[in-house]
Wavefront OBJ file of the C-alpha trace (Angstrom):
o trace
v 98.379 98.426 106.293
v 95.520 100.184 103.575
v 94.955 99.086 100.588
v 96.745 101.971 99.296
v 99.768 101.586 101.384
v 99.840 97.601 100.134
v 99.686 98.846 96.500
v 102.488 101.127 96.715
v 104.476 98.579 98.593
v 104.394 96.526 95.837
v 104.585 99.025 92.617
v 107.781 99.545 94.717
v 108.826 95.968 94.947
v 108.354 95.080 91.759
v 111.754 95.983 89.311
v 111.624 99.453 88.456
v 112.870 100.410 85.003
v 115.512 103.757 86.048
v 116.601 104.455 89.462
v 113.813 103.907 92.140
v 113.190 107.684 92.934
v 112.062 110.896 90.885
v 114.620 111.958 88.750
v 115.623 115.833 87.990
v 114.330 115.974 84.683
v 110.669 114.073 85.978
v 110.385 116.654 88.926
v 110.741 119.390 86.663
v 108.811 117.905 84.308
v 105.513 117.643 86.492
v 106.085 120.886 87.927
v 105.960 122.815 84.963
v 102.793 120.938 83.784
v 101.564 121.260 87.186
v 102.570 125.252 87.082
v 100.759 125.886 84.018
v 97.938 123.752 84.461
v 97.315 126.385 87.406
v 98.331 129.203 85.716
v 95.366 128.600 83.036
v 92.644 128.352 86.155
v 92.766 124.721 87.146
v 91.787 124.317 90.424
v 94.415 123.745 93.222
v 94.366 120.615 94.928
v 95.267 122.497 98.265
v 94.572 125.309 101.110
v 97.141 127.534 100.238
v 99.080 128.549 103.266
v 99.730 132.336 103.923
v 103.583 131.900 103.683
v 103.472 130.654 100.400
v 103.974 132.860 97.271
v 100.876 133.092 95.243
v 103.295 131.929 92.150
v 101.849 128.781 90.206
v 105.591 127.369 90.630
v 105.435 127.333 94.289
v 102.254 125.715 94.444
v 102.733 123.069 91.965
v 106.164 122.351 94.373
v 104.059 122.449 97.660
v 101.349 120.137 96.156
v 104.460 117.462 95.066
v 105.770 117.976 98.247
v 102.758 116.724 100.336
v 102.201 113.832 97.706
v 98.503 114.386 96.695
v 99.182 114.753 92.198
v 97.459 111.939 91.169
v 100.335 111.458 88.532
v 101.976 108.379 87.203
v 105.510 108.510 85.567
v 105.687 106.466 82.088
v 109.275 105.572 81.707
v 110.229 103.934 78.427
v 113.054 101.377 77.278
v 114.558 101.818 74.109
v 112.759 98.402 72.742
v 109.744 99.660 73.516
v 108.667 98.226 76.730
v 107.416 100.958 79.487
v 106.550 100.861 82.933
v 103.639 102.973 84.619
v 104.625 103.942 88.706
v 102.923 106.376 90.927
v 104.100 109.507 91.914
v 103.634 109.037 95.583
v 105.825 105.881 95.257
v 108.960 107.671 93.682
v 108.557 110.494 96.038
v 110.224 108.380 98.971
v 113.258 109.396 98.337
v 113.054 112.944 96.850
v 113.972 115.388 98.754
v 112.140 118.777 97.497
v 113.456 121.988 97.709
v 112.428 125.414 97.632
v 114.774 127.066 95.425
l 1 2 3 4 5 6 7 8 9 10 11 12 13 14 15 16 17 18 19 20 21 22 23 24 25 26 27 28 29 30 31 32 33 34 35 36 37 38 39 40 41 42 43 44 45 46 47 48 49 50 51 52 53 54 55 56 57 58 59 60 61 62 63 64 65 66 67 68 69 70 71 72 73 74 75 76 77 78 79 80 81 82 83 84 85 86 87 88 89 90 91 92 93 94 95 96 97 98 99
């Protein structure tokens, strides 16, 4: 196993604070920052396939789909505390849909 593969392993074995996948209000939370971080001319982190609508939405949803936004997901307690995980290691068990 990579390096990388060990480190997600254990970000994922470690507790998680919230449920051990993206939730609904994360995903659409780094797709619209994704969206209009494109929309103002950053540069996309992918080929573009011809199939694909040219719309910053769709792209920001392809790029979470193949796992390459170097993101990580803060999610606070009420006390205080917080707890810093990867995208690629809540996107196990998301299941992303075009809409």
């Amino acid at each position: 196993m990579s390096k990388e593969g060990q480190k997600l392993k254990s970000e994922l074995e470690r507790k998680l604070i919230g449920p051990d996948k993206l939730t609904r209000y994360e995903l659409a939370r780094i797709v619209g920052a994704r969206a209009l971080q494109i929309a103002l001319g950053a540069p996309v982190l992918i080929e573009v396939p011809q199939n694909l609508r040219k719309d910053p939405i769709d792209i920001a949803l392809y790029e979470l789909k193949l796992g390459i936004l170097p993101i990580v997901v803060r999610r606070r307690l009420p006390d205080g505390r917080y707890q810093d995980i990867p995208l690629r290691a809540l996107l196990k068990r998301v299941n992303i849909k075009q809409y």
